[in-house]
N, C-alpha and C positions, 0 to 999 in steps of 0.2 A: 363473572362477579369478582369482588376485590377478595382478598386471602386474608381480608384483616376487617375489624369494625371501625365504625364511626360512630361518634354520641347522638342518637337524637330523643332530644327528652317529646313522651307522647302529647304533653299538652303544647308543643308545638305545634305540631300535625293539623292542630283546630284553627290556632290564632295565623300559621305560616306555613298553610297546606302546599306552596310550592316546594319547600322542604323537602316533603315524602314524595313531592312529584321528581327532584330533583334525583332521592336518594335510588328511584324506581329504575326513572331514564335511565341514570350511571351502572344499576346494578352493583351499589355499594351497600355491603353488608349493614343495618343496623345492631345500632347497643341502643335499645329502648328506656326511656327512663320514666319510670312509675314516679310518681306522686301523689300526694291526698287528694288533688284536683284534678288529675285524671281518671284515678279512682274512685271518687265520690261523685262526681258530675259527670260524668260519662256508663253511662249504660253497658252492662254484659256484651249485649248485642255490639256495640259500636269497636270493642275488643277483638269479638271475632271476626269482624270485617276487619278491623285493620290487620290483624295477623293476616287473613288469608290474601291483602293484598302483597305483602310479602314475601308468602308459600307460594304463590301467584306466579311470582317473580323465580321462583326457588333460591331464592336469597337465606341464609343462614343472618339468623338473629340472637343475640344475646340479651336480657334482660338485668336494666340497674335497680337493685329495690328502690324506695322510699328512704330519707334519712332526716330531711327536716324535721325538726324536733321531738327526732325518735335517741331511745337511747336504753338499750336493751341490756346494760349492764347496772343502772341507775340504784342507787341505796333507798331511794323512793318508789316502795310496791306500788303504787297506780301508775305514777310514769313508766314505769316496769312493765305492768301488766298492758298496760295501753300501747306500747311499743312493740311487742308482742301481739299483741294483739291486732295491730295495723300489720307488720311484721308475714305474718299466715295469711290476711287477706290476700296480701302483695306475691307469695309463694304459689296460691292459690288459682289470682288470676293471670300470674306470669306465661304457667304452663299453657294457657292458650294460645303462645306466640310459639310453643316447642321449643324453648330456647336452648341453643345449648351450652350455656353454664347463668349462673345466676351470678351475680355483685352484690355485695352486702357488706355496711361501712361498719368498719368495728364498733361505733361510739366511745374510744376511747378520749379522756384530754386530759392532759398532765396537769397538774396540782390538784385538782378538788379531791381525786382519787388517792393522792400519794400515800395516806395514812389507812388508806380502807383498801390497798388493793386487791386483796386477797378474796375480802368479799365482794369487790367490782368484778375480778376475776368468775367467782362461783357463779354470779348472777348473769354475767352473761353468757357463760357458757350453757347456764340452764333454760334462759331463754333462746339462742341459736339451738339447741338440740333439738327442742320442741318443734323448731323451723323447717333445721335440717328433714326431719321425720317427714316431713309434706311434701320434699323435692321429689320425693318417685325418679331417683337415682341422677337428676340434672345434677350435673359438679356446682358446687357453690365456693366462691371464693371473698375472702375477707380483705378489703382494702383498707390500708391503712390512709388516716387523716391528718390527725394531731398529734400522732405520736413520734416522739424524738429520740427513740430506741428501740428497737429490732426484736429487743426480747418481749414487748408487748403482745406482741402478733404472734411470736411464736409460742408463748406460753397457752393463749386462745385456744391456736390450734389444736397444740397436744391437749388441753380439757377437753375438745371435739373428738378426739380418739382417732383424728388425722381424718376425719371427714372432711375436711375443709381445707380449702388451696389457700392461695398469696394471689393479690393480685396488688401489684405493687404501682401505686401511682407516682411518678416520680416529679410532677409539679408539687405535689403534696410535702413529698419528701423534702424537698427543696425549700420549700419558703414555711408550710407549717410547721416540718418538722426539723424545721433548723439544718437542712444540708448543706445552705450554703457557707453555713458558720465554721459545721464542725467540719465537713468536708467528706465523711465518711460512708459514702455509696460503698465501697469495699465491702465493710463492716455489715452494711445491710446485706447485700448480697450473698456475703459467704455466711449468714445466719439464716437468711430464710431461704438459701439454695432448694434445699429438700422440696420444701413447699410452692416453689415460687411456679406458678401456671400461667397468669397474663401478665401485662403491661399496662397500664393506661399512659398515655404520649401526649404532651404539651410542654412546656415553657413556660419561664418567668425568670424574671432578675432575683428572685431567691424574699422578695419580703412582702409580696402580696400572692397570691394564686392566680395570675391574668389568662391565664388557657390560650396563651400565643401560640401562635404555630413552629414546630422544632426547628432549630436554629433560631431563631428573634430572641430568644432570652440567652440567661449562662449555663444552663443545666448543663452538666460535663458529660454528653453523648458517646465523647470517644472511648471513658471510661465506663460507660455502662455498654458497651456491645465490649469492649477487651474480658470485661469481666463474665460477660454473659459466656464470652467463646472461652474462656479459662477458666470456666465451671460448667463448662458442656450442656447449655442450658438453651432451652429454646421454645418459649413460651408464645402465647397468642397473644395478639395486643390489639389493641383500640385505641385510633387516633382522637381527642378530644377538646376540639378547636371549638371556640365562642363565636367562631363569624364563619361568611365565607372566605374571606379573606387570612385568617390562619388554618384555612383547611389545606387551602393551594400552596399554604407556603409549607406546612406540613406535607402534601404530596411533591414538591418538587423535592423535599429534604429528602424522602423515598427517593425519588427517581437519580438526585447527586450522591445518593451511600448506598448502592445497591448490595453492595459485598457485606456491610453490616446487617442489613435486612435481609440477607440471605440466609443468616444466622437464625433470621426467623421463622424461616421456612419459603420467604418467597423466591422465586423462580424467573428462567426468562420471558416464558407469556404474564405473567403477575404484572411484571416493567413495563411488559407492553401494553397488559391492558391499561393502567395509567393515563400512558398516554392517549389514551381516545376519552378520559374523563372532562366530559365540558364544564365549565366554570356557570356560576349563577348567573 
């Protein structure tokens, strides 16, 4: 099986069930992605048959919450509470995939908060705690979205009392949160060093979020493996390509920097299994 994930959101699985047949064939790890429409319209039962197709496979699975129009820090108690509340569901029926670690988006966005953030801060830390409480020890980590400074994520954390990792999406970083402007991957890195546990891996020219596969966009690769190996860091990651077609451009990007994804932990059988990954 692959040493690393891939995105596949579950209400795929219904609408482009070759998908999970593809993801089985290959033996590529999933990052499952919850939503309200997987959640609401799909049955318990239908959960635990797709997990145990999976465990089947002994495939290792990671689970992404829910994030459309959640927003768990919010100055509005009902949108609060309701986000929270979707929030536990999603903690709840993750665990029947046994994942191991969860994803959860900070809901931060810069300006509506800039005058409240103190209490954007308090609120969301009090709703993730309530969350954390339910993982039954799964690692959870906080990806950043919209935020355009390093000290947001890391403030979160430390309210979590370091219960919570980094999971640093660098398409995110890139085009939401202004990377390509200010340039400062550096900066992110040596602030949420401590924290930092995954990766998320895509592309873009820096002004939309297009989930290209690495290398098609400008994202500066070489300085995010320099920095990772000059902060002795070495985090799990997940590939998170919109097509098939930025999936394979994303695995040859693997197969031509092997020495940088070594850094990640993979290996010479890793490379090699690769190479026996069939295309859609």
């Amino acid at each position: 099986m692959t040493s690393f994930f891939v995105n596949l959101p579950l209400k795929f699985t219904v609408s482009h069930p070759e998908y999970q047949s593809f993801f089985l064939q290959n033996k590529i790890c999933p990052e499952l992605g919850l939503d309200c429409l997987s959640m609401d319209d799909l049955p318990s039962k239908w959960h635990t048959e797709k997990a145990k197709a999976f465990l089947d496979k002994k495939l290792k699975v990671s689970v992404h919450m829910p994030f459309l129009d959640l927003n768990p820090g919010s100055l509005d108690k009902y949108v609060r509470e309701a986000s929270e509340k979707r929030l536990v569901q999603a903690v709840n029926l993750a665990q029947k995939y046994y994942p191991s670690h969860i994803i959860i988006h900070s809901g931060y966005h810069p300006g509506p908060y800039d005058d409240d953030y103190s209490r954007w801060l308090n609120n969301s830390a009090s709703t993730l705690k309530n969350v954390l409480k339910l993982s039954k020890g799964i690692p959870v980590y906080l990806e950043n979205v919209y935020e355009q400074d390093p000290t947001f994520i890391k403030d979160l954390i430390n309210e979590l009392d370091g219960k919570a990792g980094f999971c640093f999406d660098l398409g995110h970083w890139f085009s939401f949160g202004q990377g390509e402007k200010n340039k400062d991957l550096g900066y992110w890195l040596q602030t949420l060093a401590p924290y930092l546990k995954h990766l998320h891996l895509h592309d873009n020219f820096g002004d939309i979020d297009e989930h290209l596969g690495m290398g098609a966009g400008k994202i500066p690769f070489v300085e995010l493996f320099a920095g990772l190996e000059f902060l002795s860091i070495s985090p799990t990651f997940t590939l998170e390509p919109h097509s098939p077609e930025d999936l394979e451009q994303s695995l040859e990007f693997i197969r031509k920097h092997q020495y940088w994804f070594s850094l990640l932990g993979l290996r010479k059988k890793d490379f090699d299994f690769l190479k026996g990954i069939r295309s859609f």
